[in-house]
C-alpha positions in Angstrom: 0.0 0.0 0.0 1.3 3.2 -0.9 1.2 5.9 1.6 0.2 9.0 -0.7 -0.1 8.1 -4.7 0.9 12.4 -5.4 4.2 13.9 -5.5 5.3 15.9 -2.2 5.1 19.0 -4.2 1.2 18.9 -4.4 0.4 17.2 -0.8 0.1 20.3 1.2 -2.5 21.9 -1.3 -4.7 18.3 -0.5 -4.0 18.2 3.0 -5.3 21.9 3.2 -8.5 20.8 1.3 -8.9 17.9 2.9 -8.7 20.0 6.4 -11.1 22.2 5.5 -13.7 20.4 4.6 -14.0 19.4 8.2 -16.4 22.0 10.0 -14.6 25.5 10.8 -13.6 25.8 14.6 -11.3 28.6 16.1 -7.3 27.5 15.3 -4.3 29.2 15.8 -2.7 29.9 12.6 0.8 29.0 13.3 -0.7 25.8 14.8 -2.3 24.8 11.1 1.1 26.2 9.4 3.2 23.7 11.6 0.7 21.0 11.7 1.0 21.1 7.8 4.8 21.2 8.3 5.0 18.0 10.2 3.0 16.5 7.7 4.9 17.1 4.8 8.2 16.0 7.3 6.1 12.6 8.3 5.3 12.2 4.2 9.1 12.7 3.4 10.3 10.0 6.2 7.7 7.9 4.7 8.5 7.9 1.2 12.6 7.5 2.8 11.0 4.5 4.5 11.6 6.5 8.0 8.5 4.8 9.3 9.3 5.4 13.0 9.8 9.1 12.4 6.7 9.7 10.2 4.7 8.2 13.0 6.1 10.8 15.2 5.4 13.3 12.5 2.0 12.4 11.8 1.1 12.0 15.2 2.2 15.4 16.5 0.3 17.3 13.2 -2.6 15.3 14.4 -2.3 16.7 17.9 -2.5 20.5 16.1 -4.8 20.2 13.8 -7.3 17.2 13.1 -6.9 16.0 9.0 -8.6 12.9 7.3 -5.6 12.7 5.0 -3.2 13.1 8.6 -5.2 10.0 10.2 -4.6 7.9 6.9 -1.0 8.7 6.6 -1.0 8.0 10.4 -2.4 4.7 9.8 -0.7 3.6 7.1 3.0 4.4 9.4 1.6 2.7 12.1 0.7 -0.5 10.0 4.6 -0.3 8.7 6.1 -0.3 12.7 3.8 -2.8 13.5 1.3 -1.2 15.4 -1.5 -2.9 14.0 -4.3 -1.8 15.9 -3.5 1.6 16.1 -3.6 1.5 12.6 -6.9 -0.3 12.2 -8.8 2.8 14.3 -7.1 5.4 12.4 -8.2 3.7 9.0 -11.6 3.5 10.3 -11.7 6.9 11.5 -10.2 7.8 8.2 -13.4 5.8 6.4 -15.6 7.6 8.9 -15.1 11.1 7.5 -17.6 12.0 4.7 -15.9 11.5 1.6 -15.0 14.3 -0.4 -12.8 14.8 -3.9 -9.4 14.9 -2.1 -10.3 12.0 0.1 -12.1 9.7 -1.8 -8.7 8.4 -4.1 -7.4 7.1 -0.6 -10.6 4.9 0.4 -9.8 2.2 -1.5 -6.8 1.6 0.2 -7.9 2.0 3.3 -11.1 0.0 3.3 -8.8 -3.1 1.8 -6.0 -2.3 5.4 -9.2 -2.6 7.4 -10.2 -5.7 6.1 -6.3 -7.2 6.8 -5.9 -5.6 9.7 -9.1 -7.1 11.4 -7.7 -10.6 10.9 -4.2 -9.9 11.9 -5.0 -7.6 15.3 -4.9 -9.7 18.4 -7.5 -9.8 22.1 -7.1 -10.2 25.4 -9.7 -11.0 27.6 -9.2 -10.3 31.2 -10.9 -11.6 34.4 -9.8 -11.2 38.1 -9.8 -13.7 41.0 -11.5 -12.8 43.4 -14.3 -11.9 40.5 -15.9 -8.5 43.1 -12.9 -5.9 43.9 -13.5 -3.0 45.5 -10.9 0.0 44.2 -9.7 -2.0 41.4 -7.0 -0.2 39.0 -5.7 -2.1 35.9 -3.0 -0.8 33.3 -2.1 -2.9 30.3 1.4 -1.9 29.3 1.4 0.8 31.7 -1.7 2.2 30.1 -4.6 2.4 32.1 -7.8 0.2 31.1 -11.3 1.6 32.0 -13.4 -1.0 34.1 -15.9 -0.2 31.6 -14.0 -2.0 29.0 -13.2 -4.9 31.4 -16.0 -7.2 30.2 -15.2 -7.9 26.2 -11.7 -8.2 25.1 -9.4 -5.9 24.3 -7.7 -4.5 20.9 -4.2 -5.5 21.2 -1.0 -5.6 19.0 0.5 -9.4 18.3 3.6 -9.6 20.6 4.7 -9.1 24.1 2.1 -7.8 26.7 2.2 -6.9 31.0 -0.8 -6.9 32.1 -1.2 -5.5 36.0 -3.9 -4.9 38.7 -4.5 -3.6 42.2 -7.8 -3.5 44.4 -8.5 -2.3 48.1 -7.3 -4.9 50.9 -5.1 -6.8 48.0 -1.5 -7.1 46.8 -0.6 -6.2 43.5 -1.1 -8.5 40.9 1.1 -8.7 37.6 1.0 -11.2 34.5 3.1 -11.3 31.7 1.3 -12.7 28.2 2.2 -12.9 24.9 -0.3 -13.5 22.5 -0.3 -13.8 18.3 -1.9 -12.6 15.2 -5.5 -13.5 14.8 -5.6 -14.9 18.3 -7.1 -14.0 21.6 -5.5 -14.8 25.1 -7.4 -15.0 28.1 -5.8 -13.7 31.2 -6.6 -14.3 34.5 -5.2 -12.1 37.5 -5.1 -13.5 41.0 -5.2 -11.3 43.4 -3.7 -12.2 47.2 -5.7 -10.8 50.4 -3.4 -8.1 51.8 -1.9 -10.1 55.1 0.2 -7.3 56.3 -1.4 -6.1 60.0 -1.8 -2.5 59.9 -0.4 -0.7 63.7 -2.9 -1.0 66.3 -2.6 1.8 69.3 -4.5 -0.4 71.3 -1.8 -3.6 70.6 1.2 -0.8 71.6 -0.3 0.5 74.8 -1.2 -3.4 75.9 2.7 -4.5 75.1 4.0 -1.4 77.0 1.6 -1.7 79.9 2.6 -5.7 79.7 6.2 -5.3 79.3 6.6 -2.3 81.9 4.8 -4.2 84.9 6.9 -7.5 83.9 9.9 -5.0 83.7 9.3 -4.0 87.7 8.8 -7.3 88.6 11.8 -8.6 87.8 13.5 -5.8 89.4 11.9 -6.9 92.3 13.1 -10.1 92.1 16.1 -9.7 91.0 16.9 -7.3 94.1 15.5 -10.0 96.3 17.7 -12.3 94.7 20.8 -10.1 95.5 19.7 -9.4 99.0 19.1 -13.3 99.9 22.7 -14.2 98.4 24.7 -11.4 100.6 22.5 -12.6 103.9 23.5 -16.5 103.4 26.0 -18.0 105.4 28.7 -19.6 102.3 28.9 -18.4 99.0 29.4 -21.4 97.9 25.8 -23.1 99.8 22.3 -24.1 98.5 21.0 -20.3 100.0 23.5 -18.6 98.2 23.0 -20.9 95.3 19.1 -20.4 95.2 19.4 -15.9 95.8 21.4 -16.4 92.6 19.0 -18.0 90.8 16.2 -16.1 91.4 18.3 -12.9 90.8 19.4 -14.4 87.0 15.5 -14.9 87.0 14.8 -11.3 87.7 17.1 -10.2 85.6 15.6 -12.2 82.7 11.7 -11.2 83.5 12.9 -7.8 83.6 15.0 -8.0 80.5 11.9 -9.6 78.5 9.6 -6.6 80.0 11.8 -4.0 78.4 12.0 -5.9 75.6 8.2 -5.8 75.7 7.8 -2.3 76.6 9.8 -1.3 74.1 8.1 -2.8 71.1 4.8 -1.1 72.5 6.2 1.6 72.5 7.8 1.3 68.7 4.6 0.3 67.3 2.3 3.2 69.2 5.6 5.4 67.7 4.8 3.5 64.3 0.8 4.5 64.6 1.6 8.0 65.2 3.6 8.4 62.3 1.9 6.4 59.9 -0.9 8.5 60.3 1.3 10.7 58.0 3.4 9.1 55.9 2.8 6.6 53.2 5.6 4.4 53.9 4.3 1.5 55.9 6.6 1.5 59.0 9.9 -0.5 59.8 9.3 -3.1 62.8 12.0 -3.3 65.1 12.9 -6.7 67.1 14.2 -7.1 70.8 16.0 -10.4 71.9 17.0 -11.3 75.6 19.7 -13.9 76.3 20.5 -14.5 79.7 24.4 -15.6 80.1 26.2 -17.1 83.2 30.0 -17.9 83.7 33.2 -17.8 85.4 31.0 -17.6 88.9 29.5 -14.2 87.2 25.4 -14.4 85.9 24.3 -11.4 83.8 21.6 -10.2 80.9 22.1 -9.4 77.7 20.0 -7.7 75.7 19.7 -6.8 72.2 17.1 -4.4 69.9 
């Protein structure tokens, strides 16, 4: 298919006719005079076989000034770099307009691309697990897809396709698909029940109540513990033997209440400030390890 059967010379006069025939609207002069320039650069890279370059040509004259002949040319670049269905809506559109004398020697060509084009365009159909999703977001090739669309399938080039989706109270889902010429895929997206727990004011202030009162007791017994090993008779005897132990097991209730305390105290921290950033927050971990040796007993304790 040829892209324009008229020498460059005479393709500005038949864009200009062909643009006005569509119904006047207030344009910026300079706007039409660089949307025709564009053209005649995209119809140059075309007949050079610059196929990448008149798309971007074409395109951008299209976004100045709206042209039958523009949207044909368009389509016909497209069809070259493989954009297939891009192509196919632009040579409908084009087959749309009311013919007229400048259009009409380009129909031909553009009703026979439709009827190729419609056999070689591919689908997907997409469908979601859990079927209901509340806040659902879906972008095919980083594009977004309107749920509107969601329940036919959808005009796709043949090749290489991501296909991604996000609800309220689920992960992110992503899918990678290729699918061919003439064919349609059918996609399914699972998508996993968010199992992340979300800070609780109410779990901080119970682990710092928890962990502060376990934090005194062991005090407590750990001071007992030091007092009933300096009060028995040997150092070496079952009463000294027994204070020691209880004051290791002070030490060790009161390490674990810190401990305790402390991650109350991170996640009512955590609260606060999620209420104001985005960023889910960090959670921080506290081990106890009591140690004994060398006739020495001690705590150690790590966050």
């Amino acid at each position: 298919m040829r892209l324009l059967p008229r020498p460059l010379a005479c393709l500005a006069v038949a864009w200009l006719l062909a643009a006005g025939a569509r119904p006047a609207r207030a344009e910026n002069p300079a706007d039409i005079a660089a949307a025709r320039e564009l053209f005649q650069e995209g119809t140059a890279a075309a007949e050079a076989g610059r196929w990448q370059e008149a798309v971007d040509r074409f395109t951008r004259s299209l976004a100045l000034k709206q042209a039958p002949l523009t949207v044909y040319s368009l389509g016909v670049a497209q069809k070259k770099t493989g954009r297939l269905a891009w192509a196919l809506e632009n040579f409908r559109a084009f087959l749309a307009e009311p013919a007229t004398p400048t259009t009409e020697p380009y129909r031909p060509a553009a009703t026979e691309a439709v009827a190729e084009l419609d056999k070689r365009v591919a689908y997907v159909a997409i469908s979601f697990a859990p079927p209901q999703l509340s806040g659902l977001v879906v972008t095919l090739d980083g594009e977004p897809v309107p749920l509107v669309a969601l329940d036919r399938p959808r005009l796709v080039d043949p090749g290489d396709h991501v296909l991604e989706a996000d609800a309220t109270g689920y992960d992110a889902a992503r899918a990678t698909f290729k699918v061919l010429e003439g064919e349609t895929a059918d996609v399914q997206l699972v998508l996993p029940p968010t199992t992340h727990l979300e800070p609780s004011p109410w779990l901080g202030a119970s682990l710092f109540a928890v962990g502060g009162s376990a934090a005194v007791v062991g005090v407590a017994l750990g001071l007992a513990g030091v007092s009933q090993a300096s009060s028995a008779p040997t150092r070496d005897g079952p009463e000294a033997t027994a204070a020691r132990n209880k004051a290791v097991a002070g030490d060790v209730t009161a390490g674990i209440g810190v401990a305790v305390a402390t991650t109350g105290l991170i996640v009512l921290l955590a609260d606060l400030v999620g209420d104001d950033e985005d960023e889910p927050p960090v959670a921080s971990t506290a081990a106890v390890r009591p140690w004994s040796g060398g006739g020495a007993n001690g705590l150690e304790l790590r966050f």
